[in-house]
Each structure stands twice: as C-alpha cells, then as structure tokens.
DSSP file (Angstrom, degrees, kcal/mol; ACC not computed):
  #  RESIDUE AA STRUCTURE BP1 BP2  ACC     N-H-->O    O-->H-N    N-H-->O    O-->H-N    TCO  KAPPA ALPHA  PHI   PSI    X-CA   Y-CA   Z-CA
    1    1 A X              0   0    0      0, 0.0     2,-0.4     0, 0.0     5,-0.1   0.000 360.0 360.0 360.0 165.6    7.4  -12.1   -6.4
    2    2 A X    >   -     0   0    0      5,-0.3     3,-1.9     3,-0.3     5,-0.1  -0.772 360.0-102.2 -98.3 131.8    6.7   -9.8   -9.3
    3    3 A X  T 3  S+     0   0    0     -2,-0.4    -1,-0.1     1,-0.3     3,-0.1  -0.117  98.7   3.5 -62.0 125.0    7.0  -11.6  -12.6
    4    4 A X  T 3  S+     0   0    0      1,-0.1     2,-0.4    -3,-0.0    -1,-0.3   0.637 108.1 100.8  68.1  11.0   10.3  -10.9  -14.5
    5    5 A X    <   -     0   0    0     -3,-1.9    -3,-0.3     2,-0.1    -1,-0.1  -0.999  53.9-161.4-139.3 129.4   11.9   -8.7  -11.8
    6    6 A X  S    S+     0   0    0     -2,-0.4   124,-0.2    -5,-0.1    -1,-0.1   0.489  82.3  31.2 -57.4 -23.4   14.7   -9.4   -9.0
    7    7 A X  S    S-     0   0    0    122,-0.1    -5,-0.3    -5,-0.1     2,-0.3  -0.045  91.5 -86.1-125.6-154.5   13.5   -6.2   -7.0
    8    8 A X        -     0   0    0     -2,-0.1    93,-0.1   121,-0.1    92,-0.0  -0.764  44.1-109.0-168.0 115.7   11.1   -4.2   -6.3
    9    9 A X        -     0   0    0     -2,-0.3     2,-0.4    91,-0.1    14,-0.0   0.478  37.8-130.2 -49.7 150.8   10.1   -1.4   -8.6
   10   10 A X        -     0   0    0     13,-0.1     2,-0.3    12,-0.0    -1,-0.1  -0.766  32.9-175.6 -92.4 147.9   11.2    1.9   -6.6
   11   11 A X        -     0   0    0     -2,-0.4    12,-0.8     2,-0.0    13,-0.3  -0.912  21.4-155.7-142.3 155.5    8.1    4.8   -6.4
   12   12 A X  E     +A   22   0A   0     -2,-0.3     2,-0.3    10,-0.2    10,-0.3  -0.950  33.0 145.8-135.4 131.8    7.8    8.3   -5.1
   13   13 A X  E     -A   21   0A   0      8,-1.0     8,-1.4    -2,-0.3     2,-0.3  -0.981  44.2 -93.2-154.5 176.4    4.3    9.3   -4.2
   14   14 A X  E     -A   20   0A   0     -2,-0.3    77,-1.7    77,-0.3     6,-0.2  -0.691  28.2-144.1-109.0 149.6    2.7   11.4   -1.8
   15   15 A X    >   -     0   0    0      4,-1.9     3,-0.5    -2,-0.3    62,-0.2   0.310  41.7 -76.2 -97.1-131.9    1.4   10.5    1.3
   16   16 A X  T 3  S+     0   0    0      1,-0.2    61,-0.3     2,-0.1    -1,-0.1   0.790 138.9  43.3 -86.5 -19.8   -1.9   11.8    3.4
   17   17 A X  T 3  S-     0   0    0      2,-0.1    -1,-0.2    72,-0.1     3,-0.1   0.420 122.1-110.8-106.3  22.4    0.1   14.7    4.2
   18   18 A X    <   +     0   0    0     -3,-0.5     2,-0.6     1,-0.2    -2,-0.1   0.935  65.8 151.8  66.1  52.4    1.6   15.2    0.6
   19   19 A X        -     0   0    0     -6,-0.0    -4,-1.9     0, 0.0    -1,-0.2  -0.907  54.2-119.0 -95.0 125.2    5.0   14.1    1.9
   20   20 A X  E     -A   14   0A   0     -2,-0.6     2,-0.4    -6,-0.2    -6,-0.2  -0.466  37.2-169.7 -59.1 149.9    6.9   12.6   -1.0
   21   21 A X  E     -A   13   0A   0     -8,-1.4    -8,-1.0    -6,-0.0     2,-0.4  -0.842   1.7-167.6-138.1 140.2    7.6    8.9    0.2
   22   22 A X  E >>  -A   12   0A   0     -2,-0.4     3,-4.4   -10,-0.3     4,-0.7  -0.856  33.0-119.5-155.7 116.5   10.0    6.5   -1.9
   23   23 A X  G >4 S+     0   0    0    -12,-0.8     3,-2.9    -2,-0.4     4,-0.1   0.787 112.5  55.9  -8.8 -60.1   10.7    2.9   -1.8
   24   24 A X  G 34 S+     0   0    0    -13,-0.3    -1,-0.3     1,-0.3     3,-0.1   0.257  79.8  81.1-109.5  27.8   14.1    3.6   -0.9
   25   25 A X  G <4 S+     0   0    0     -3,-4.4    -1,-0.3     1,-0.1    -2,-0.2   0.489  93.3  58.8 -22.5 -49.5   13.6    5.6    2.1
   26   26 A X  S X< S+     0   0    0     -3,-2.9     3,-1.9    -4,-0.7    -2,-0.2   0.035  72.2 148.6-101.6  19.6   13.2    2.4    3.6
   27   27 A X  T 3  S+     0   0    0      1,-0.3   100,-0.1    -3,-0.1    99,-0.1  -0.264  73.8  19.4 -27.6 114.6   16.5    0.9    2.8
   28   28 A X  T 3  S+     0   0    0     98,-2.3    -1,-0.3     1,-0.4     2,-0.2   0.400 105.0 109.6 102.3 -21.9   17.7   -1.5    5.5
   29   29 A X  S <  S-     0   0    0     -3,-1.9     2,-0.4    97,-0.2    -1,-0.4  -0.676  81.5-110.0 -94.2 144.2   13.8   -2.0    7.0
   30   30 A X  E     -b   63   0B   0     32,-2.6    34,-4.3    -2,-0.2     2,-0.4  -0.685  52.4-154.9 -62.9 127.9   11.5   -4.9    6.9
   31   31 A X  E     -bC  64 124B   0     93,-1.7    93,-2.8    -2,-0.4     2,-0.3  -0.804  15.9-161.2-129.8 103.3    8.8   -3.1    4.2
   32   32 A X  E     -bC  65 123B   0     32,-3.0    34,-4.6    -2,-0.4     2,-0.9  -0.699   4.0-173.2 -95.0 146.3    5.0   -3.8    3.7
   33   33 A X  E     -bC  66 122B   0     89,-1.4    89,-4.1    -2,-0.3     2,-0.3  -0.948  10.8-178.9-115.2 120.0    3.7   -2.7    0.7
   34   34 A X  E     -bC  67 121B   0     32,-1.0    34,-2.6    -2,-0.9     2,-0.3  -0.989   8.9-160.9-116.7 142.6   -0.2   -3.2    0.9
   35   35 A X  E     -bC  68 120B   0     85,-1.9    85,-0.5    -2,-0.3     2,-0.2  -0.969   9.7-178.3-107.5 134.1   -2.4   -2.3   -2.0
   36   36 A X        -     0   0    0     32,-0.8    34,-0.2    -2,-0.3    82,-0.1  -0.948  31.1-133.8-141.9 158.4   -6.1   -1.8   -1.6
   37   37 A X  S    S+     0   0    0     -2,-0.2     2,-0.3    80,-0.2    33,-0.2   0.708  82.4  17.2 -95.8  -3.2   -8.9   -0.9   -4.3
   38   38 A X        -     0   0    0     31,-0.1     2,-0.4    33,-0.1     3,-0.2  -0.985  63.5-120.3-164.1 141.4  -10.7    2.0   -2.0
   39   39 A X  S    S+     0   0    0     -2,-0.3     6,-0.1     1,-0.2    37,-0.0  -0.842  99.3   2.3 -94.3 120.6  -10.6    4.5    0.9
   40   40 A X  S    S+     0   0    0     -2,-0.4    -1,-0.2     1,-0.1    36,-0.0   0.304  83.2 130.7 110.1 -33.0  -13.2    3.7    3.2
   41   41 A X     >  -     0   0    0     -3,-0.2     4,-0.6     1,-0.0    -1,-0.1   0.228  69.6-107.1 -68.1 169.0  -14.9    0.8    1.9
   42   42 A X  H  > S+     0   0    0      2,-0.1     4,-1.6     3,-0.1     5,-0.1   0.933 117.0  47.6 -85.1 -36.3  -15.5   -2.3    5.0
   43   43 A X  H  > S+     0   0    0      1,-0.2     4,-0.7     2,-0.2     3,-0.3   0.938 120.1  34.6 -85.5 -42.8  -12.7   -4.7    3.5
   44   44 A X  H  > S+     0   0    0      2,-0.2     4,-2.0     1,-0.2    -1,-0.2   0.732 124.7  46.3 -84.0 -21.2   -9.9   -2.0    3.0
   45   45 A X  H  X S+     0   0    0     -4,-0.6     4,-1.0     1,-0.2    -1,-0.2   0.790 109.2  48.0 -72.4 -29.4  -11.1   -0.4    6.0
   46   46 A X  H  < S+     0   0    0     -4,-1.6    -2,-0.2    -3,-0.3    -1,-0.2   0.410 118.5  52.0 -90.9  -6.2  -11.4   -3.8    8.1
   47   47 A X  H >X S+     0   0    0     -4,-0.7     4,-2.1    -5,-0.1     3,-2.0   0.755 114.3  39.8 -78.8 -69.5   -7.4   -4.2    6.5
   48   48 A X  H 3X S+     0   0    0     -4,-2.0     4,-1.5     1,-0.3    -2,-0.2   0.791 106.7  54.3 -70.1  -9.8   -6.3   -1.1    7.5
   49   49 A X  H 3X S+     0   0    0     -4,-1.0     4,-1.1     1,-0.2    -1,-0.3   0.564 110.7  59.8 -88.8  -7.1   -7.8   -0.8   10.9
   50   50 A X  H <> S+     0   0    0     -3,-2.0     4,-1.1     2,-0.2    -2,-0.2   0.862 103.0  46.6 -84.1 -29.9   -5.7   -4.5   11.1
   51   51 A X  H  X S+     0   0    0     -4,-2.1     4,-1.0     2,-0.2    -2,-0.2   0.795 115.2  50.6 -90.6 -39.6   -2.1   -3.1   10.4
   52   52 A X  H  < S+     0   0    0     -4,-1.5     4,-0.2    -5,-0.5     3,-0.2   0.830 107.2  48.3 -78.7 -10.3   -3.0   -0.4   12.9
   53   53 A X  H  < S+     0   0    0     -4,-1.1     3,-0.3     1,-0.1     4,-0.2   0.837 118.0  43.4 -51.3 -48.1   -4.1   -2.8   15.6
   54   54 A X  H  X S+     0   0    0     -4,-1.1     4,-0.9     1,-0.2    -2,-0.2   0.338  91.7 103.2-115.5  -8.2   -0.7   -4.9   14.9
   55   55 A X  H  X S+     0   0    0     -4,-1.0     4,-1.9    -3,-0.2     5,-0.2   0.847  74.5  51.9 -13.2 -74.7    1.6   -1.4   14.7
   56   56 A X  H  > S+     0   0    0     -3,-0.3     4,-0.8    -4,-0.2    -1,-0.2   0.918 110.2  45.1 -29.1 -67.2    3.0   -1.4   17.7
   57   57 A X  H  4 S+     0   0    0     -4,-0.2    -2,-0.2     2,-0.2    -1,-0.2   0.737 110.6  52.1 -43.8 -33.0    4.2   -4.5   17.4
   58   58 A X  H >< S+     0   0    0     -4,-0.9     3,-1.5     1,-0.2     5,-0.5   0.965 106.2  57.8 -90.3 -72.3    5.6   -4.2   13.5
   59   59 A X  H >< S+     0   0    0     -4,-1.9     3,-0.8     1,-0.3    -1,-0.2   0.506 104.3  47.9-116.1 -31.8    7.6   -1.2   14.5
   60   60 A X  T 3< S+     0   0    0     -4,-0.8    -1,-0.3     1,-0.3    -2,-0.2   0.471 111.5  51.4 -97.7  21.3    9.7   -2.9   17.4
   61   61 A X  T <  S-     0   0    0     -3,-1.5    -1,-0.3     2,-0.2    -2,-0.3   0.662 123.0-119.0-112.2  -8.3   10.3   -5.4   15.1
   62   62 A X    <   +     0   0    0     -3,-0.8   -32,-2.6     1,-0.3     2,-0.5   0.768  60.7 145.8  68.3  57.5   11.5   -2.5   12.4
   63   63 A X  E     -b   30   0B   0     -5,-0.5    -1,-0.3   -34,-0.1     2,-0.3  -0.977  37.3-154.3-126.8 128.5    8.8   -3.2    9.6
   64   64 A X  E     -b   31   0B   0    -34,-4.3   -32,-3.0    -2,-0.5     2,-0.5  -0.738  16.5-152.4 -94.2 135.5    7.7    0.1    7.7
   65   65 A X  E     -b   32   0B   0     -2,-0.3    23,-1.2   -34,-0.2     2,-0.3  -0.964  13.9-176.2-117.4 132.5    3.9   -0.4    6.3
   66   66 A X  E     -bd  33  88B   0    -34,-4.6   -32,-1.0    -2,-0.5     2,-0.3  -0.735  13.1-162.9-138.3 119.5    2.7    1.3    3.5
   67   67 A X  E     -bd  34  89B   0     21,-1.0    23,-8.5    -2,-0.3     2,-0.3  -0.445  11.8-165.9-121.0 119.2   -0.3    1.1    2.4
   68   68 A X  E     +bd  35  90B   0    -34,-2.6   -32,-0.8    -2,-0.3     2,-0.2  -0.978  18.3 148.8-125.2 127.9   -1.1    2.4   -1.7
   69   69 A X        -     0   0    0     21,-1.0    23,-0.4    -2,-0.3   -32,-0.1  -0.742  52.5-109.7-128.9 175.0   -4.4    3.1   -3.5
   70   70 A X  S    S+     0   0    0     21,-0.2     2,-0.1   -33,-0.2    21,-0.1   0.140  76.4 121.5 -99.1   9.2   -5.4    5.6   -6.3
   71   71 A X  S    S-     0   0    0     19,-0.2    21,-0.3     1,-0.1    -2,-0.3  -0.493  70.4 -95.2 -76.4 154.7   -7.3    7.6   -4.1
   72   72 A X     >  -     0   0    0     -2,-0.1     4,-1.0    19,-0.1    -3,-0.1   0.210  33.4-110.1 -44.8 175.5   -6.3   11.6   -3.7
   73   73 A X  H  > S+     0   0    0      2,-0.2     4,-1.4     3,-0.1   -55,-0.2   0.687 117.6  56.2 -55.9 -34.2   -4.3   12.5   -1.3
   74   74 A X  H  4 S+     0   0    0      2,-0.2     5,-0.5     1,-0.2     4,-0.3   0.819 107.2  50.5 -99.6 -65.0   -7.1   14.4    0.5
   75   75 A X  H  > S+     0   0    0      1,-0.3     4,-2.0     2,-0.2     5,-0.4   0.945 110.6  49.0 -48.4 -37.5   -9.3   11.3    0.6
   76   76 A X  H  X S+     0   0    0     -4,-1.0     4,-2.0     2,-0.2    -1,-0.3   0.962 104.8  59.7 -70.3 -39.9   -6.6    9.4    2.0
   77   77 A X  H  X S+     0   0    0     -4,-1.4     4,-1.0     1,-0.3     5,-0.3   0.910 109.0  44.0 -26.6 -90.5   -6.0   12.1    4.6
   78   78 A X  H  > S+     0   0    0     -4,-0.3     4,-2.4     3,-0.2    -1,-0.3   0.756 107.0  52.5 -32.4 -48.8   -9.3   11.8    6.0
   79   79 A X  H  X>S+     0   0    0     -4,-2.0     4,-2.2    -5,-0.5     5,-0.8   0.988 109.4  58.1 -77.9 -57.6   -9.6    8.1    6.1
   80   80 A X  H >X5S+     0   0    0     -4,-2.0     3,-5.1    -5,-0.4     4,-3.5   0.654 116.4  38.0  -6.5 -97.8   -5.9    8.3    8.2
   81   81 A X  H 3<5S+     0   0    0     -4,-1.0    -1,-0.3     2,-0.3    -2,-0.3   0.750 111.1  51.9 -54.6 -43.7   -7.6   10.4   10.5
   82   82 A X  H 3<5S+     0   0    0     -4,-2.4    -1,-0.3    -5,-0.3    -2,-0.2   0.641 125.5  29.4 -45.4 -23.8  -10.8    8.9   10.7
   83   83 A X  H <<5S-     0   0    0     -3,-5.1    -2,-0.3    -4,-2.2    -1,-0.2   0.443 103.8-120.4-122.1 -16.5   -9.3    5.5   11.5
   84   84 A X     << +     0   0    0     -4,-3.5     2,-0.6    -5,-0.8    -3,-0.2   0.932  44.0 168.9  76.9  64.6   -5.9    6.4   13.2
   85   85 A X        -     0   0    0     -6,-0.4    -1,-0.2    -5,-0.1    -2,-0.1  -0.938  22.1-164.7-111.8 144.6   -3.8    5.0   11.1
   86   86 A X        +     0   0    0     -2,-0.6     2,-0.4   -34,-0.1    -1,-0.1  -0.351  63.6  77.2-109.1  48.6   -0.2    6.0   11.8
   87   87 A X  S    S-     0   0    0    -23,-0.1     2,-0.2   -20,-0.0   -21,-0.1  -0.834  87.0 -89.7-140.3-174.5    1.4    4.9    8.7
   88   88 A X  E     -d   66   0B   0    -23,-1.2   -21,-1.0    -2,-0.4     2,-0.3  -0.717  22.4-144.0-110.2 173.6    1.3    6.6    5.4
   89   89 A X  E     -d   67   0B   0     -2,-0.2     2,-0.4   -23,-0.2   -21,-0.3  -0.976  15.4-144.9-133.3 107.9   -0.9    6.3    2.9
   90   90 A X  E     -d   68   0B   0    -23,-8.5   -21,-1.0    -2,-0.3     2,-0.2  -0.878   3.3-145.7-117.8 155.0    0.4    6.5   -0.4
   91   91 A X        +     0   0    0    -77,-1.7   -77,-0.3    -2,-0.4   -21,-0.2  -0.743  21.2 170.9-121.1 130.8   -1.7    8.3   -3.6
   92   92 A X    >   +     0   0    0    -23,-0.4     3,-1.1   -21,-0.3     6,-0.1  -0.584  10.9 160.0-131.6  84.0   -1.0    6.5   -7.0
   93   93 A X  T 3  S+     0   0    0      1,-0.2   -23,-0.1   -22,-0.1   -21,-0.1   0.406  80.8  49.3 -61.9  -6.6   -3.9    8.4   -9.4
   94   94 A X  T 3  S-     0   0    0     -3,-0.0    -1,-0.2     0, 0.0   -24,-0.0   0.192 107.5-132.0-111.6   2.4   -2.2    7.6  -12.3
   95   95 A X    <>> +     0   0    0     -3,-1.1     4,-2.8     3,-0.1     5,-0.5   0.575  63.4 139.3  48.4  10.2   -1.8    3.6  -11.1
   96   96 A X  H  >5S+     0   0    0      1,-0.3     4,-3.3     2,-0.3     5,-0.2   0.904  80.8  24.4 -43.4 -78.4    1.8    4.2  -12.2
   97   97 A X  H  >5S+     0   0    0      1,-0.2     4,-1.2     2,-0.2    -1,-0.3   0.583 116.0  64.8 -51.1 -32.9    2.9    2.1   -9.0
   98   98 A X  H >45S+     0   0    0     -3,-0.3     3,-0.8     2,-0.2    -2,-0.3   0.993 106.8  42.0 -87.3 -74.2   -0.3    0.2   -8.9
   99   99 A X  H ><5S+     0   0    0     -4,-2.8     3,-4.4     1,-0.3     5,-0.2   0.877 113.0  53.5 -71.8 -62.2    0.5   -1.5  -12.5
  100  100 A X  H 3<<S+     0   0    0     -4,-3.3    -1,-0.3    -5,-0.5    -2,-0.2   0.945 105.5  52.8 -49.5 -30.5    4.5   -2.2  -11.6
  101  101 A X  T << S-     0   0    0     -4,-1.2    -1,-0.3    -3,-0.8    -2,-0.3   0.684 111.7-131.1 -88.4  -0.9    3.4   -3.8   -8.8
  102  102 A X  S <  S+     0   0    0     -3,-4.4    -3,-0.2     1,-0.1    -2,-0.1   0.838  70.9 130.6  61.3  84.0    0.8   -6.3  -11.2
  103  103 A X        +     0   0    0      1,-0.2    15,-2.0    16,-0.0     2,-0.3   0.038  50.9  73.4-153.1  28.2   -1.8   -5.1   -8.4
  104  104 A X  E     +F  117   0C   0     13,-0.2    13,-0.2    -5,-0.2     2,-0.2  -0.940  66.0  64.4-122.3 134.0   -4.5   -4.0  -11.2
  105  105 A X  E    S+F  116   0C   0     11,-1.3    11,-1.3    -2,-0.3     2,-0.8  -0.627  71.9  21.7-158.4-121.1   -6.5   -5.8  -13.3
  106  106 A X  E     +F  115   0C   0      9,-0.2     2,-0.2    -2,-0.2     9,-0.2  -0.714  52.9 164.2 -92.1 131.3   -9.1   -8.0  -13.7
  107  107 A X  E     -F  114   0C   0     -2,-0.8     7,-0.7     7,-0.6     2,-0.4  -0.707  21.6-152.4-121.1 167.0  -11.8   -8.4  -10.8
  108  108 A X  E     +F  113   0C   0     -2,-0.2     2,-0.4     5,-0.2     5,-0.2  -0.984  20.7 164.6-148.0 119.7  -15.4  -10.0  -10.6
  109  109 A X  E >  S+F  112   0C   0      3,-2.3     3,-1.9    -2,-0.4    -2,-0.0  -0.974  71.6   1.3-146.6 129.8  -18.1   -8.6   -7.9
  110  110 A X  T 3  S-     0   0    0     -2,-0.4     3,-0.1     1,-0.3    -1,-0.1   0.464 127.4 -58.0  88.1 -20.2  -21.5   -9.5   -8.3
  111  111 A X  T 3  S+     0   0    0      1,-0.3     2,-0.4     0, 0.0    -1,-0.3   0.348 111.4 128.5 103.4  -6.9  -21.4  -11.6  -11.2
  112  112 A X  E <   -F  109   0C   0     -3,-1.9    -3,-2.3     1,-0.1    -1,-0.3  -0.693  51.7-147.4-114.3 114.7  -19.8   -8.1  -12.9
  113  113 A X  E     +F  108   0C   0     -2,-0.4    -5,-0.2    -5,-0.2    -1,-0.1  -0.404  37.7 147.2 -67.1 166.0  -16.5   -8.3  -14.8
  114  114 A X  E     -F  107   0C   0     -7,-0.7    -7,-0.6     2,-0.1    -9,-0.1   0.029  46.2 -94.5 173.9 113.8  -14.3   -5.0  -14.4
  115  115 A X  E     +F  106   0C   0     -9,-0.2     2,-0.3   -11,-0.1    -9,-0.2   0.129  60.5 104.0   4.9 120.0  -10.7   -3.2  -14.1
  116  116 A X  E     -F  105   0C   0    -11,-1.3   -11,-1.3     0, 0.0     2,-0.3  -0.854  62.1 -38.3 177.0-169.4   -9.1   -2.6  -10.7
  117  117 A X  E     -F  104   0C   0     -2,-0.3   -13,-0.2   -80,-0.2   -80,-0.2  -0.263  41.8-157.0 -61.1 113.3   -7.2   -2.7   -7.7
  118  118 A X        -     0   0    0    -15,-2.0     2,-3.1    -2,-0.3   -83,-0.2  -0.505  29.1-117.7 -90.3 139.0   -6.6   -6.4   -6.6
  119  119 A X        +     0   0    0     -2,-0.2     2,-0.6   -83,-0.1   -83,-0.2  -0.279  52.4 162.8 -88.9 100.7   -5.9   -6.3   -2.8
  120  120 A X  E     -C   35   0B   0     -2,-3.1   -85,-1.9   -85,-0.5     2,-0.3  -0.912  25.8-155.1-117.8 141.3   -2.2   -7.7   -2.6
  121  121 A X  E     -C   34   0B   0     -2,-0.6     2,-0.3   -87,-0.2   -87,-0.2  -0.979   8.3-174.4-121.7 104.2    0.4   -7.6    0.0
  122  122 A X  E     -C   33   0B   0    -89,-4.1   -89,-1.4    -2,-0.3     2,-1.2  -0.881   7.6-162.8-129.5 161.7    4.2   -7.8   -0.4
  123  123 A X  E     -C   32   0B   0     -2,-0.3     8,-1.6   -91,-0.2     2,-0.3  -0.787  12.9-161.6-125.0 112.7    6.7   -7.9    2.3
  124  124 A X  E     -CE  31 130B   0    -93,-2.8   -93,-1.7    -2,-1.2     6,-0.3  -0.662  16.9-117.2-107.9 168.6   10.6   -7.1    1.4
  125  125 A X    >   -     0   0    0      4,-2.2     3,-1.1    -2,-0.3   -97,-0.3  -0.232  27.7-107.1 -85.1 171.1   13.5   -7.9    3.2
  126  126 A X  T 3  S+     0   0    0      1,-0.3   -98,-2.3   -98,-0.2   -97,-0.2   0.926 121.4  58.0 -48.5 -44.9   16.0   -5.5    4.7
  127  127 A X  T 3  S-     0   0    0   -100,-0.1    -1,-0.3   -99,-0.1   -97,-0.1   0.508 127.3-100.5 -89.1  -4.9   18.4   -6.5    1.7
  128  128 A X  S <  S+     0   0    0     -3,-1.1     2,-0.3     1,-0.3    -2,-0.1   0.209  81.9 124.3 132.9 -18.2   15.8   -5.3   -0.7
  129  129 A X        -     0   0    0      1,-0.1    -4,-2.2    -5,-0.1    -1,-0.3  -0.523  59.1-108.1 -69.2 130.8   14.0   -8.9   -1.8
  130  130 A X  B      E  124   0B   0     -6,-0.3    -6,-0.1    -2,-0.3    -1,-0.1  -0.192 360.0 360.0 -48.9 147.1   10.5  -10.1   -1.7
  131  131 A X              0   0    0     -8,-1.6    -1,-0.2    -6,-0.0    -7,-0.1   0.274 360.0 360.0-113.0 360.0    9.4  -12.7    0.8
C-alpha cells in the first residue's frame, strides 16, 4: 500500500491512442496498475508480453490492466502494436502519476546510481483498496 494514503491516487492520462483514461473509470473492477521504466526494453517488454499472454484469462475474471510509463503516447502506440497488447498504455511525461504512486526514485544498474521508474505492480479491489 502507498505510504500515508487509504486509496489510491485517482489519474487521467492518455493512452496509445490518446484516449483520456482515469482511475475511476474502473470503479467496481479488479484493477492492475503496472509501472515500468521503458517502452521496448527486454524486461518491460518480457512484462508486458506476460499480462498479454494471461489477458484472456484476467478479463473473465473482470480485472482491468493498466500498464503506466513516461514514454509519449506515440512510443507507446507502437510498442501496443508491435507486441499486441490489448490493454492501454498510459503516458505520464511529467511522472505526475509515476511519483503518487512512489514508483520513482532511486535505482542501481551497473554499479551506476540514478533516478527512475522502479517496476512496481498494484492490484485494487473492486471497493477501491489495495491488495
């Protein structure tokens, strides 16, 4: 759960097809919010190509995934299509979303200190709570 909060901040951003998207769209759904640091990349690609293997399944079970990075809109577009993914994609360039959700900071690759998207995964209930 997110430190000092009951809920779980509400967002609007656009998705791979610049459709505004908001948290509370999904009222009443099981909802994963995955964050990942890159479009493209083998671990955020080898992520996302797992929530579209396991679609099918998650949808008859009535669990919306959405999956947010700070790539454009247009980058995300392509990787959508490039992978099939049938969920949205949501654009935070301003980390606005990224921050509330405590899913930037610090990371270490390489031996390399450095800022960025930590890949975190939260899963809320129907009634609006984290699990």
């Amino acid at each position: 759960m997110l430190a000092n909060q009951t809920k779980a901040p509400g967002f609007e951003l656009p998705d791979q097809d610049n459709t505004l998207r908001r948290l509370s769209d999904y009222t009443g759904k099981w909802v994963v919010v995955y964050f990942y640091p890159k479009d493209n990349t083998p671990g955020c690609t080898k992520e996302a190509c797992n929530f579209r293997d396991s679609y099918q399944q998650l949808l008859k079970k009535d669990v919306v995934i959405l999956g947010i990075s700070k790539n454009s809109v247009a980058s995300h577009q392509k990787f959508a299509q490039k992978y099939h993914l049938p969920f949205p994609l949501l654009s935070d360039p301003d980390k606005h979303v990224i921050q509330a959700y405590e899913a930037w900071g610090k990371k270490k690759f390489m031996g390399r200190e450095f800022a960025g998207i930590k890949r975190i995964t939260y899963l809320y209930h129907p009634r609006g709570g984290a699990i």
